[in-house]
C-alpha positions in Angstrom: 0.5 0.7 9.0 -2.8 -0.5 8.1 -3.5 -3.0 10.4 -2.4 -3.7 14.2 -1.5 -6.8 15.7 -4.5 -7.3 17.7 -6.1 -7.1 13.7 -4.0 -10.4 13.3 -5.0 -11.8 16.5 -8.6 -11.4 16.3 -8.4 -12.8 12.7 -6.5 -16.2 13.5 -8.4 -16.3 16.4 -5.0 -16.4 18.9 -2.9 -14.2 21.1 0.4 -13.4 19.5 3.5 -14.4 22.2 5.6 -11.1 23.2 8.6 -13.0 21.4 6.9 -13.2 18.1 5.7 -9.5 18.2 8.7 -8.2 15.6 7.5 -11.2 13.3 4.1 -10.2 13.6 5.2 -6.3 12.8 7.3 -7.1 10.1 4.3 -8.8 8.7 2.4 -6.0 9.2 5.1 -3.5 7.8 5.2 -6.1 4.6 1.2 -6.1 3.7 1.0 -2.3 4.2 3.8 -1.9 1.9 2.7 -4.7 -1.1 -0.7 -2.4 -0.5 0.9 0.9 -1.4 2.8 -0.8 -4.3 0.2 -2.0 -5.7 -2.1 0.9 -5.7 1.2 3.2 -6.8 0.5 5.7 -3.6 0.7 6.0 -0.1 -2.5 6.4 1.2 -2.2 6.9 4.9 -2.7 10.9 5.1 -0.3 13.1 4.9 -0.4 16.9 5.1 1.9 19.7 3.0 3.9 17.3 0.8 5.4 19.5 -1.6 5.9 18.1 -5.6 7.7 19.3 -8.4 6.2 18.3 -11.9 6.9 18.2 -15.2 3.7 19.6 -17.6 3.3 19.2 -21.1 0.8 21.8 -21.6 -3.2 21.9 -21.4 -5.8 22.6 -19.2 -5.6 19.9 -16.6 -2.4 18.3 -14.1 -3.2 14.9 -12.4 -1.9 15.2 -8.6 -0.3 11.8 -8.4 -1.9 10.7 -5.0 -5.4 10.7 -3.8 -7.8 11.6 -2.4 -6.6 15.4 -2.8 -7.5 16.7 0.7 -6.5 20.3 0.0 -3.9 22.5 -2.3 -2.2 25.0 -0.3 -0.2 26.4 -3.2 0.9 26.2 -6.9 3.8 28.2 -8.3 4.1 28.0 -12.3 7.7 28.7 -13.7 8.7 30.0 -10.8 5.1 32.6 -10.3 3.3 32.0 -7.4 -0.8 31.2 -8.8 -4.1 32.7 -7.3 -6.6 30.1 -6.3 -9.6 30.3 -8.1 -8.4 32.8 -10.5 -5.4 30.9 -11.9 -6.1 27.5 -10.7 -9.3 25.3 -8.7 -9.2 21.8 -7.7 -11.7 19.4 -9.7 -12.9 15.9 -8.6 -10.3 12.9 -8.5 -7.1 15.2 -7.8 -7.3 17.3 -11.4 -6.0 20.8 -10.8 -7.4 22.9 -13.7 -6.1 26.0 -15.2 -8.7 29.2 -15.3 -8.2 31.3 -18.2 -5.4 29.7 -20.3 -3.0 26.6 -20.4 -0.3 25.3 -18.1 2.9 26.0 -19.1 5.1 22.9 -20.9 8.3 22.5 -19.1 10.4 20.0 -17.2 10.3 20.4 -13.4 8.0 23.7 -13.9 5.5 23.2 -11.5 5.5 23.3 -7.7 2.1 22.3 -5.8 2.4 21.4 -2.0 -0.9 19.3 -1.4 -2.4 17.1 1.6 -3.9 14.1 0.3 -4.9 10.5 1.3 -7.2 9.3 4.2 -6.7 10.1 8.2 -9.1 7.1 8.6 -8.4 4.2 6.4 -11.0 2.3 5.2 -11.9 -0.9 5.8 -11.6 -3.0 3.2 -8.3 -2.1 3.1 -7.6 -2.6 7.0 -9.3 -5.8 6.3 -6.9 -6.6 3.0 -3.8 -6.1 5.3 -5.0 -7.6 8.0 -5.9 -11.0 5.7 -2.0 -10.8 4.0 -0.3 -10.1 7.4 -1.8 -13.0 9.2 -1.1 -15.0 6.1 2.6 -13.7 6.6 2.9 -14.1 10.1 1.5 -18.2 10.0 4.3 -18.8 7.2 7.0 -17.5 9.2 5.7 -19.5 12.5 6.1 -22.8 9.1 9.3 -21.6 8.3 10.4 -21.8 12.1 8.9 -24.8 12.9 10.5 -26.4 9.8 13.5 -25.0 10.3 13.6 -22.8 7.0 13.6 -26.0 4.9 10.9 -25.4 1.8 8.3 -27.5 0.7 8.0 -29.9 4.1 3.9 -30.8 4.5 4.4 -32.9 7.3 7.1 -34.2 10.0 6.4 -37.0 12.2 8.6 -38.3 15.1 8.1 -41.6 15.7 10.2 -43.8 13.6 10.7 -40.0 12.2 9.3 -39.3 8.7 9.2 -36.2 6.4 6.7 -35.4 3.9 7.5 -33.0 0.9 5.0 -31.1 -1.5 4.8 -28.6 -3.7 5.9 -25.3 -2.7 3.5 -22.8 -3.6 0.7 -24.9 -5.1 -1.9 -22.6 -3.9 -1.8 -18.7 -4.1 -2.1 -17.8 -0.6 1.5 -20.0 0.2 4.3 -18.2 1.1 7.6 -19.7 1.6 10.6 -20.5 -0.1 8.3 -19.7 -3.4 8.5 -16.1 -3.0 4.9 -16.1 -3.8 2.4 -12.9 -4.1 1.2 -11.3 -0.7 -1.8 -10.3 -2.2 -4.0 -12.8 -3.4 -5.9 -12.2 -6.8 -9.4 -11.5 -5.0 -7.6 -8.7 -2.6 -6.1 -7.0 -5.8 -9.4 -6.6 -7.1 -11.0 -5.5 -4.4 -8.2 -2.7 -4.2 -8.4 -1.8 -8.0 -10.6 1.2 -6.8 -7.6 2.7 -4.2 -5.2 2.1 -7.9 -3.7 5.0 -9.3 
């Protein structure tokens, strides 16, 4: 996860209730996960994952998450490869091949890899933290409506109901299913985007 709920506390400025805790975790478990999507990888660290690739040829293979923290191994059409003599790692997770071409095949190269960050930066705690809280407050609406969409206001003397448009802005959730992330937080993660 890439934030905490004492993130979302210190950010709205409140102290979460113990029975709003899985609300405030799910919220948590949603904006890590509309990060990742949007940036098409994982990046929380992880150690020895092992991937099988297709290759059509050339000099270079793009390891599909970054940042590359290591390559343990690479096996070729079923040959185990020598670091440094049949393979080194270049900057941005390319794995070049020394001394020829990779070989073109479907599901012809193994590579077991560690890549991501064991710390994860800040803007993107900060991104997370942002979408969570925003996901967390429109739960507490939906509650205190009681799931009905697009109420502004309720009022209980001589009770009244106000109605407005559901997702007018881009930071509303609700019934609108809008984005988690807003436009501003997408480009500011454009750089983690692979």
């Amino acid at each position: 996860m890439f934030c905490t709920v004492a993130d979302i506390e210190h950010f709205l400025q409140i102290a979460v209730p113990g029975a709003k805790l899985d609300a405030a975790n799910r919220a948590i478990t949603e904006a890590t996960a509309a990060i990742q999507n949007y940036c098409h990888q994982a990046l929380e660290a992880v150690v020895g994952e092992t991937i099988i690739l297709d290759c059509i040829g050339g000099t270079k293979i793009f390891l599909p998450e970054l940042p590359v923290t290591g390559v343990a191994s690479v096996t070729e059409d079923g040959d185990l490869l020598v670091v440094d003599d049949d393979y080194k790692l270049g900057e941005h997770g390319i794995l070049h091949r020394i001394g020829g071409t990779w070989k073109e095949g479907i599901q012809i190269i193994e590579i077991e890899y560690s890549h991501g960050y064991a710390v994860i930066p800040d803007d993107i705690i900060s991104i997370a933290t942002r979408a969570a809280s925003r996901a967390y407050q429109a739960g507490l609406r939906a509650e205190e409506m009681s799931g009905i969409s697009g109420v502004t206001a309720l009022s209980l003397g001589d009770f009244s109901v106000s109605f407005g448009g559901e997702g007018a802005g881009e930071g509303v959730l609700g019934a609108s299913a809008a984005p988690l992330l807003l436009k501003s937080e997408r480009e500011q993660l454009n750089k983690y985007r692979v």
